[in-house]
LUMMIVO-970968 format. One record per residue (C-alpha): x negated, y, z; residue in three letters. Coordinates in Angstrom, 3 decimals. Last residue first. Layout:
N
[[X, Y, Z], ALA]
...
//
This chain:
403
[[21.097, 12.579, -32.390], UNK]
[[22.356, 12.335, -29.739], UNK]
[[19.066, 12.494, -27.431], UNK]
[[18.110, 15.827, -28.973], UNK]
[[21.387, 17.295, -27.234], UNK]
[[19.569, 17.216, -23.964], UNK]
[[17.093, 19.665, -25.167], UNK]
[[19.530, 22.233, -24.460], UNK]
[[19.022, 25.491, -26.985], UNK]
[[17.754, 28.641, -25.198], UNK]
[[14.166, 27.941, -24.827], UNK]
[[14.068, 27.836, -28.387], UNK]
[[10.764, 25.781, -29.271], UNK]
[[11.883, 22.781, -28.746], UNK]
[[14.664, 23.175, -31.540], UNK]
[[12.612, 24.791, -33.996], UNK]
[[10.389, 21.489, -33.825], UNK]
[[13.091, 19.302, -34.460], UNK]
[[12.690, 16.157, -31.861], UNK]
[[11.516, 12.383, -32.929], UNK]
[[12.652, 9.084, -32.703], UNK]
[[10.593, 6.213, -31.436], UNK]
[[12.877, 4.929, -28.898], UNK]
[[10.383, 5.067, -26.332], UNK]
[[9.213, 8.796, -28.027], UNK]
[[12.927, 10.181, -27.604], UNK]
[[13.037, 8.823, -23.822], UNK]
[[9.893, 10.196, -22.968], UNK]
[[10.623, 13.492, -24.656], UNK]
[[13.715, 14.081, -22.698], UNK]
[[12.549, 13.028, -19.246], UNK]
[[9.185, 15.507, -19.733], UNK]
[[11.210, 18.154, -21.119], UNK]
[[13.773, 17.820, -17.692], UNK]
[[11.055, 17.595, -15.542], UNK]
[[9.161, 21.123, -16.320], UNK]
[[6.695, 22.069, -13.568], UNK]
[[4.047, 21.559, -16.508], UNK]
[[5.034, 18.846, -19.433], UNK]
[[2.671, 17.443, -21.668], UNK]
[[4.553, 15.779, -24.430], UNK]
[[3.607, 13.303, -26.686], UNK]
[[4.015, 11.615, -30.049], UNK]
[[6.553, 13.681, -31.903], UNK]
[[6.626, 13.162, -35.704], UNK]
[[6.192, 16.110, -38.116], UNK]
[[2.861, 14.518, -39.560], UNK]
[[1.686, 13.643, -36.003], UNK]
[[3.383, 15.966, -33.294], UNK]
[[2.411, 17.424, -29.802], UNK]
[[4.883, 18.596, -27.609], UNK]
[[3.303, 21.065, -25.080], UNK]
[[5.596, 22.060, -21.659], UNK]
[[6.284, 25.140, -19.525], UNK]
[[7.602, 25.496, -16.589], UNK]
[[7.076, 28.060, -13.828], UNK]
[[7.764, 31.775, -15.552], UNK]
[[11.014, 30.303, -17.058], UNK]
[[11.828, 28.053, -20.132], UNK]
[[8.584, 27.645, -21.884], UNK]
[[8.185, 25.182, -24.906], UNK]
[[5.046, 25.257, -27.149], UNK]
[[4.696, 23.322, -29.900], UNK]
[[1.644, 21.582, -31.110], UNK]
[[-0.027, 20.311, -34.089], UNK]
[[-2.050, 17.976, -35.786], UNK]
[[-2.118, 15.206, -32.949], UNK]
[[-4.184, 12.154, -34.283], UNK]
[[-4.206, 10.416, -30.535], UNK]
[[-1.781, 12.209, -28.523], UNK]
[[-0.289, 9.329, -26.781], UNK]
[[2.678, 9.173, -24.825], UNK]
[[4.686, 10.960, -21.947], UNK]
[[2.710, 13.442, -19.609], UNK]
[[3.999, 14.882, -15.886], UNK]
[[2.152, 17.639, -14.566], UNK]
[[3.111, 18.693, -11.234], UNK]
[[1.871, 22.408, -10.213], UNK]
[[2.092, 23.204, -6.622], UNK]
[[-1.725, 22.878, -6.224], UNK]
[[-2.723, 20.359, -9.108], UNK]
[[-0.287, 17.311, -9.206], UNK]
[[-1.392, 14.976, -12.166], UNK]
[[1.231, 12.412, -14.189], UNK]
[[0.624, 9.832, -16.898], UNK]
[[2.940, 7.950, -19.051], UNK]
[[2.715, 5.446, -21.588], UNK]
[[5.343, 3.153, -22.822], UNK]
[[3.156, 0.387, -23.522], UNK]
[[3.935, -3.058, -25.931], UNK]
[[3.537, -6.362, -24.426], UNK]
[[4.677, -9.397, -25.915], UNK]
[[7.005, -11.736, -24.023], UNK]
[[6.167, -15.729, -23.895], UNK]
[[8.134, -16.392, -20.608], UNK]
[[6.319, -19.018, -19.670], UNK]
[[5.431, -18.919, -15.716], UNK]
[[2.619, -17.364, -16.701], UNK]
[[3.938, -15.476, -18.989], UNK]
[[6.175, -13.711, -16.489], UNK]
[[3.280, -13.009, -14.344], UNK]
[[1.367, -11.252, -17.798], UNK]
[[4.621, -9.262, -18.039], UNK]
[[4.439, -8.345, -14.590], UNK]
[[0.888, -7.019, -14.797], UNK]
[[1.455, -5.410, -17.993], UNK]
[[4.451, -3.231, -16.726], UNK]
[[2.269, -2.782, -13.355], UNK]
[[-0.736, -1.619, -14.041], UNK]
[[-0.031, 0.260, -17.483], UNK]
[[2.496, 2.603, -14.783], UNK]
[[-0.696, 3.303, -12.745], UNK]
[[-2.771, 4.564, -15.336], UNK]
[[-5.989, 3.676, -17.215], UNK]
[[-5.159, 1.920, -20.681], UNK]
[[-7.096, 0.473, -23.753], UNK]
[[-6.121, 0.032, -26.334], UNK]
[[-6.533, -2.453, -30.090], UNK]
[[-5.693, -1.721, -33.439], UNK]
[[-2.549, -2.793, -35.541], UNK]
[[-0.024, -0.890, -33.891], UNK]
[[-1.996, -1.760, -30.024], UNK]
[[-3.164, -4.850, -29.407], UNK]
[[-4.672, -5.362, -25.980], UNK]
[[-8.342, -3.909, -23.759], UNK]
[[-8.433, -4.450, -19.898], UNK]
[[-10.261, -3.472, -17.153], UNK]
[[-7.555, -0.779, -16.531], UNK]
[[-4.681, -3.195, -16.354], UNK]
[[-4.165, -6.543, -16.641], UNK]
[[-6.160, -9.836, -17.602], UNK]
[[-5.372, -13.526, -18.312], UNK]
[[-7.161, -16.644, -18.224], UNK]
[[-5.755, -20.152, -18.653], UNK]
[[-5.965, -19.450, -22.611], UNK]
[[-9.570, -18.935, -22.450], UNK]
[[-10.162, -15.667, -24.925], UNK]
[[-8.251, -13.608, -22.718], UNK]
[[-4.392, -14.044, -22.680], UNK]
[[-2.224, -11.020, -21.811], UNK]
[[0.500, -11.828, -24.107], UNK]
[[-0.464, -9.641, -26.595], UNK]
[[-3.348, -10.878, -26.527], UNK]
[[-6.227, -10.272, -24.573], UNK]
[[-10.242, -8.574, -24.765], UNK]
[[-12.345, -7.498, -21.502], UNK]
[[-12.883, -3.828, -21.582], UNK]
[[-13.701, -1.810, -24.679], UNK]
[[-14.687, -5.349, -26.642], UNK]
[[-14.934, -8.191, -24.798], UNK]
[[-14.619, -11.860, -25.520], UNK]
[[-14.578, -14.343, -22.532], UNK]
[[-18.444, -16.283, -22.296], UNK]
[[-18.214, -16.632, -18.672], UNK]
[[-20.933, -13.836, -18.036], UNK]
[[-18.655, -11.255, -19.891], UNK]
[[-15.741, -12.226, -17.679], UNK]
[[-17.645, -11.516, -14.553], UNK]
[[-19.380, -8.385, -15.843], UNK]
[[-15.995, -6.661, -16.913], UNK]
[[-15.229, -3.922, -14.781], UNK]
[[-13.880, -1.458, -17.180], UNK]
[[-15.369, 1.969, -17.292], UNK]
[[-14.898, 5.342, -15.308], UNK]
[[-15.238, 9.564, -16.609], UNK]
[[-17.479, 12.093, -15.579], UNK]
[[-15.897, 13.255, -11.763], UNK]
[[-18.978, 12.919, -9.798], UNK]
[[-18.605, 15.158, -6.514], UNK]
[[-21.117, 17.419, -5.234], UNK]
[[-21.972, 18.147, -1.636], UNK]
[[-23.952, 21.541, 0.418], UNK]
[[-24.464, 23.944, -3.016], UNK]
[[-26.738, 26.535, -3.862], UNK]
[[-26.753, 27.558, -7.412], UNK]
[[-29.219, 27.675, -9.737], UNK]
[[-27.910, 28.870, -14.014], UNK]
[[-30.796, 27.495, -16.678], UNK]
[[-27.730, 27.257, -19.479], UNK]
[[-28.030, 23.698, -18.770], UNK]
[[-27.230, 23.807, -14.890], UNK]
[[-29.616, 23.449, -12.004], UNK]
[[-28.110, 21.901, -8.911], UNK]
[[-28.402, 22.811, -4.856], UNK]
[[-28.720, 21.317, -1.436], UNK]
[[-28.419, 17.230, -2.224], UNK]
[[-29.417, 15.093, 0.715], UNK]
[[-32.999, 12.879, 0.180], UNK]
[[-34.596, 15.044, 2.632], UNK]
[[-34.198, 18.260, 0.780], UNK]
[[-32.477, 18.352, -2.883], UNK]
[[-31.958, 19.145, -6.306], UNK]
[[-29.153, 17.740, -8.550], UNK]
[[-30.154, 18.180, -12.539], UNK]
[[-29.773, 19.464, -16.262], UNK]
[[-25.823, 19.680, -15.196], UNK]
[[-23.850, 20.391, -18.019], UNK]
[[-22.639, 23.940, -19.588], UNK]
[[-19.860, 24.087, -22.261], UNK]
[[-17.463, 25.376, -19.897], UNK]
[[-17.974, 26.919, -15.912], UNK]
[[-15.220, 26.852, -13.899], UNK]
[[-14.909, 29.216, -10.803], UNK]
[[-12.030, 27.833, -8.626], UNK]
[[-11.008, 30.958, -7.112], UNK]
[[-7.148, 30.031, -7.077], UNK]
[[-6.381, 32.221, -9.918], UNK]
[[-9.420, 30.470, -11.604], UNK]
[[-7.789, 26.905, -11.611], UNK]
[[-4.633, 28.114, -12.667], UNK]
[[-6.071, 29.830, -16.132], UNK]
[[-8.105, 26.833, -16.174], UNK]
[[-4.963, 24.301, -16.119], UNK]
[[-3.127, 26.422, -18.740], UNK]
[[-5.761, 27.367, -21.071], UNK]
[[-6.437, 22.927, -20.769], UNK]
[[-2.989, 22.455, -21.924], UNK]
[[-3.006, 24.374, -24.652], UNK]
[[-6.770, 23.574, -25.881], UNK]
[[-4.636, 20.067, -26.678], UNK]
[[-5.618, 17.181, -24.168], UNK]
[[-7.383, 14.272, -23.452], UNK]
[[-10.899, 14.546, -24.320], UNK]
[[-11.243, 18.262, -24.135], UNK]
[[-9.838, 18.216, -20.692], UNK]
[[-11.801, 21.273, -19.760], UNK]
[[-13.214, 23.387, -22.738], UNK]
[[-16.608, 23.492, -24.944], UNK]
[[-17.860, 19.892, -23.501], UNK]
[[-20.624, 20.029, -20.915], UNK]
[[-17.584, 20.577, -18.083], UNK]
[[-19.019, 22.502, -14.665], UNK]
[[-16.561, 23.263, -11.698], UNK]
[[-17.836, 25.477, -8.556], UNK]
[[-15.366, 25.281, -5.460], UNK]
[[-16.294, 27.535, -2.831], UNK]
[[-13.870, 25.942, -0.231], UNK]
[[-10.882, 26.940, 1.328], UNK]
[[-9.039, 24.072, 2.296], UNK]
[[-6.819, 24.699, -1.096], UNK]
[[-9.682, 25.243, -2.768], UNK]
[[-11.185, 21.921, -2.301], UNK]
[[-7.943, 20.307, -2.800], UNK]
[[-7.629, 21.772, -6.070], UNK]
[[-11.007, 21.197, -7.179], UNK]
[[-10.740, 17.440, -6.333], UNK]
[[-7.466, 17.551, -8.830], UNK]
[[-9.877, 18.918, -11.242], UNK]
[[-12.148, 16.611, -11.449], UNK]
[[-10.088, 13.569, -11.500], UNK]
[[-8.245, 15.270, -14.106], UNK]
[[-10.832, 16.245, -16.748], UNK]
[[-13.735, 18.982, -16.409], UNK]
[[-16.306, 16.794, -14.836], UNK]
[[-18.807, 17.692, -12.133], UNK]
[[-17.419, 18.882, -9.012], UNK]
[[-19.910, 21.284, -7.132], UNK]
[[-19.345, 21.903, -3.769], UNK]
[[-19.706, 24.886, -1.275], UNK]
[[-18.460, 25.035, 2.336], UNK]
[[-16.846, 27.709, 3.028], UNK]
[[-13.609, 25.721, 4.702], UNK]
[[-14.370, 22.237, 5.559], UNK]
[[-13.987, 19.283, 2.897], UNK]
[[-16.939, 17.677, 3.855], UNK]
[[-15.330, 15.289, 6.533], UNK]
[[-13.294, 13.604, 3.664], UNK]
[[-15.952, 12.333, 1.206], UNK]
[[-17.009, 9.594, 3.100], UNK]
[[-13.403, 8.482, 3.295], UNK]
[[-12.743, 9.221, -0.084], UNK]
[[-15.509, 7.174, -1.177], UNK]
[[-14.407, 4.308, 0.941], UNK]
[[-10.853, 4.600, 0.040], UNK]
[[-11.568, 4.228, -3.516], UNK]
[[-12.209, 6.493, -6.500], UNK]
[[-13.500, 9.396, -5.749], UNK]
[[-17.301, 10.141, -6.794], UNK]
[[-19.621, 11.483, -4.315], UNK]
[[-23.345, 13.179, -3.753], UNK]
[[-23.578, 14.117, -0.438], UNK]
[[-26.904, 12.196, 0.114], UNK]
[[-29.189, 11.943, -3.287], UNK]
[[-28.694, 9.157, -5.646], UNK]
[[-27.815, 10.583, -8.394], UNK]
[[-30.264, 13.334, -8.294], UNK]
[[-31.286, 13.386, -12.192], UNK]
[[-33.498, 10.583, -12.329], UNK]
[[-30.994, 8.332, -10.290], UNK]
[[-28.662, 8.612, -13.361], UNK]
[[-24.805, 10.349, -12.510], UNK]
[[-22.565, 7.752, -11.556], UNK]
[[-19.348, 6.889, -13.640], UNK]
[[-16.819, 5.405, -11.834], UNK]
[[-15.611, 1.496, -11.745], UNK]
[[-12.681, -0.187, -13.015], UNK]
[[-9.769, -2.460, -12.312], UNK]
[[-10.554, -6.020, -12.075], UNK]
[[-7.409, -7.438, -12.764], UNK]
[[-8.203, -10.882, -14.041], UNK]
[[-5.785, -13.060, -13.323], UNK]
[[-6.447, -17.073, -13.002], UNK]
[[-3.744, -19.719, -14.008], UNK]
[[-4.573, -23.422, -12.957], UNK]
[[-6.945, -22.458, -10.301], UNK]
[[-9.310, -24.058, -7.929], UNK]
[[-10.870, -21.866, -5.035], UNK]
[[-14.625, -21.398, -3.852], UNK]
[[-16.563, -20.253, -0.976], UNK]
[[-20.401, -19.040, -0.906], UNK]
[[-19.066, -15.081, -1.242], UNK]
[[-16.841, -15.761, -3.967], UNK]
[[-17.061, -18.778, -6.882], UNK]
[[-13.729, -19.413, -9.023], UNK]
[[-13.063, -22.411, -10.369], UNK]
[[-11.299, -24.249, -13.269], UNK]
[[-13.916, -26.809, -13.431], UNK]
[[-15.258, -26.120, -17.383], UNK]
[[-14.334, -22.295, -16.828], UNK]
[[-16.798, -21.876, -13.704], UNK]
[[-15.768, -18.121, -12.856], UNK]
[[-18.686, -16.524, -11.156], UNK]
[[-19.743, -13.985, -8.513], UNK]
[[-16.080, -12.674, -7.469], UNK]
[[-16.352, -10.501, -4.676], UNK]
[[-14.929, -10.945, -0.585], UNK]
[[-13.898, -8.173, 1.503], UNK]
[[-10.157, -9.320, 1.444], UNK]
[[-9.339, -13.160, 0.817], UNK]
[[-5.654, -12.546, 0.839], UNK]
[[-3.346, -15.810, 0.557], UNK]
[[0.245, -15.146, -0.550], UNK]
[[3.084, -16.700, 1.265], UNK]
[[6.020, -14.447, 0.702], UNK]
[[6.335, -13.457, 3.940], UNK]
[[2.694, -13.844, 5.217], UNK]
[[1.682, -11.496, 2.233], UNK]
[[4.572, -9.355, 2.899], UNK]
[[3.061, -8.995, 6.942], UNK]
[[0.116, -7.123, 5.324], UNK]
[[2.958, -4.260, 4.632], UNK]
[[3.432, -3.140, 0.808], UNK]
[[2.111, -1.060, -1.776], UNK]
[[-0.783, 0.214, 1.554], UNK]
[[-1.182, 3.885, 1.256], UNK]
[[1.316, 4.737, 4.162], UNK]
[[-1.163, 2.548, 6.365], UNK]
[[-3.602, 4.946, 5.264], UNK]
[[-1.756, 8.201, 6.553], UNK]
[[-0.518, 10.877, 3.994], UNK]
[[-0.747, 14.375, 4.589], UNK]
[[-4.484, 14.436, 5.874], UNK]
[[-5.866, 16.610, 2.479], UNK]
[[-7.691, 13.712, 0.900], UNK]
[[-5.251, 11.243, 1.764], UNK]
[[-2.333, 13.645, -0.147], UNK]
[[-4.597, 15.059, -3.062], UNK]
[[-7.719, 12.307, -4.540], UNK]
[[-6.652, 9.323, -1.889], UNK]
[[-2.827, 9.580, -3.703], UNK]
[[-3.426, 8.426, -6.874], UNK]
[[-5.220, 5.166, -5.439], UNK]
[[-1.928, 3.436, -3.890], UNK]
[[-2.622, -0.217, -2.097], UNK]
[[-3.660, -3.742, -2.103], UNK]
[[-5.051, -5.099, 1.440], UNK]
[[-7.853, -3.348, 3.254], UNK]
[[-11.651, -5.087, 3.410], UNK]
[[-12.036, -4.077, -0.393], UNK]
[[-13.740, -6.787, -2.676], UNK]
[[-10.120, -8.241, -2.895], UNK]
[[-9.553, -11.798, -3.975], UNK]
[[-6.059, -12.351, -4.365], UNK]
[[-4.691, -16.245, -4.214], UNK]
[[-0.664, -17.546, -5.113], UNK]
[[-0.086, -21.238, -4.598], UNK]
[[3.116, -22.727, -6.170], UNK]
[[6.657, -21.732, -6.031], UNK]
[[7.180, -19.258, -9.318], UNK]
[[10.811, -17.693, -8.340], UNK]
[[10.762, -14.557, -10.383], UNK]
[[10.399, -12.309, -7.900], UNK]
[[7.411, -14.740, -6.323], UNK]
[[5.727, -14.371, -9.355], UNK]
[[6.133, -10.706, -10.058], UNK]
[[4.895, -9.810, -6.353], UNK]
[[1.419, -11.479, -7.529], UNK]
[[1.381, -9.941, -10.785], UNK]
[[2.064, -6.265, -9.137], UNK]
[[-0.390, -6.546, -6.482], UNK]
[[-3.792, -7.497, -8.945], UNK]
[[-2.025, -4.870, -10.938], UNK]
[[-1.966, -2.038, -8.326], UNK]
[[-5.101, -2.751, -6.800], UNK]
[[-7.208, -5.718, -4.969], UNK]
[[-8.888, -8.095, -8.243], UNK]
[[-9.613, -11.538, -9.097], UNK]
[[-6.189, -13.212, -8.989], UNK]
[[-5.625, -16.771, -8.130], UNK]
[[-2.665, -19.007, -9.320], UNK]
[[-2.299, -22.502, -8.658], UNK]
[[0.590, -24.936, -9.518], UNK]
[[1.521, -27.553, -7.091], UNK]
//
């Protein structure tokens, strides 16, 4: 009987194990979780978890007793230590399992600011998993006053909650504007211009010089531009990385996160990885992922290879924030953008297509579902959409699609 473990407790580790059963693989299917809960939703701890609208077992992708059902073994609060290539093993917590096909979907791991600099002090958080958010949860009490670190999504979506429960929410971002990294100055006027209606005060181009403290517990920060303000928690928001130690100690190749095909294949052909830990081949370069959607496509494709399907994986990337009652919803890349046009149909939506020599490669779209639907299906099929067009609110962007 064939044997499949999978290193990893999220969305992909989930996704590749559901895959194999869908598709009627009948050998032995393994997920080792470091996490003592079984695989579920991370968008949600960072809003709806955060802000007691959603309840944990409503986090969960699917009930423990689909594990039982389909017969898949969770080992949960266990870690990988080693993968023993020449035996075809994998070591965890003093116990070991054989595998024929073994998943890496390792996820990734936040950014922590250095110890010299008040990392370690108490109250200082990053949100990633349920145990962070759970720590992070009983400090979200109105008047009390953080400082979120990080001027990209993660960071922001903790500064909506905090306002919305009536906190003093102080941002800083060392680069010149929020969401420099991912997104046109367009997008990130819109998000601080909503941000600062809702008394989020954001500070740009300033970094933290340093967390202060009493007691080992952080109680203020000094800022760059020499700025102290009193504060009673912080939260970390400055970017995440691949996990790759594991792989990297069993000799796979990695390069931005640990290196496969285009089938999913690392370096040892009976090894595959999926989603954010990993990097793939991408028009004649190589990519890296972090989202949700990523998760599962490649996840299922790499189950589907398994069971020797031979399919080449190619993204159709898409992204999606909610800030207050704003939902942003984002369709492709951006990479090389040289210009943008701006879209606005009422006083709530609004969207930013952004082309690459006169072709469209993504669209950020605010409160606006129907430009989000249209560009995603014109960039899947690789056409484009007249600029003139998308910029006259009054023409219907539906009749881009026959064209």
């Amino acid at each position: 009987m064939k044997k499949v473990v999978i290193a990893g407790g999220g969305q992909a580790a989930s996704s590749v194990a559901a895959k194999l059963r869908s598709e009627g693989f009948d050998g032995s299917i393994a997920i080792i979780c470091k996490e003592n809960h079984p695989p579920y939703q991370r968008p949600p701890l960072s809003k709806k978890y955060l802000l007691g609208e959603m309840t944990l077992d409503r986090l969960y992708l699917r009930p423990l007793s689909y594990y039982d059902d389909q017969n898949i073994t969770l080992h949960l609060g266990k870690t990988v230590d080693q993968i023993d290539r020449a035996k075809k093993q994998v070591l965890f917590d003093g116990e070991s399992l054989e595998y024929d096909d073994l998943v890496l979907a390792l996820g990734s791991q936040p950014r922590r600011l250095p110890e010299k600099i008040g990392g370690s002090l108490g109250k200082v958080f990053t949100v990633r998993d349920l145990t962070d958010v759970d720590a992070l949860a009983p400090e979200f009490t109105r008047d009390k006053r953080v400082l979120i670190i990080g001027g990209g999504y993660i960071g922001l979506e903790a500064a909506a909650v905090a306002a919305q429960r009536g906190l003093k929410v102080t941002l800083v971002e060392m680069a010149d504007r929020i969401l420099q990294r991912v997104a046109a100055p367009q997008t990130s006027d819109y998000f601080r211009h909503l941000h600062t209606t809702h008394g989020v005060e954001i500070k740009e181009g300033v970094s933290l010089a340093r967390l202060t403290g009493h007691e080992g517990t952080v109680t203020g920060a000094e800022l760059s531009d020499g700025t102290l303000i009193e504060i009673d928690f912080a939260i970390v928001g400055v970017g995440i990385f691949p996990v790759t130690d594991i792989a990297s100690d069993a000799g796979l190749s990695i390069s931005d996160g640990i290196t496969v095909n285009a089938f999913g294949q690392t370096s040892d052909p009976s090894i595959w990885a999926a989603g954010d830990c990993c990097a793939f081949p991408y028009r004649g370069g190589e990519l890296r992922l972090e989202s949700v959607p990523h998760a599962i496509d490649q996840a299922e494709l790499v189950a589907q290879n398994i069971m020797g399907a031979s399919l080449s994986y190619f993204p159709k990337p898409w992204f999606w924030s909610d800030q207050y009652d704003v939902k942003l919803q984002i369709t492709g890349l951006n990479t090389g953008f040289d210009n943008v046009i701006t879209r606005s149909t009422n006083e709530t939506s609004i969207s930013f297509w952004y082309y690459k020599a006169g072709h469209l490669i993504a669209v950020d779209a605010m409160n606006d579902p129907r430009a989000y639907m249209v560009a995603k299906r014109l960039i899947e099929a690789g056409k484009t959409a007249d600029q003139a067009v998308v910029a006259d609110p009054n023409i219907d962007l539906k009749g881009l699609l026959k064209t």
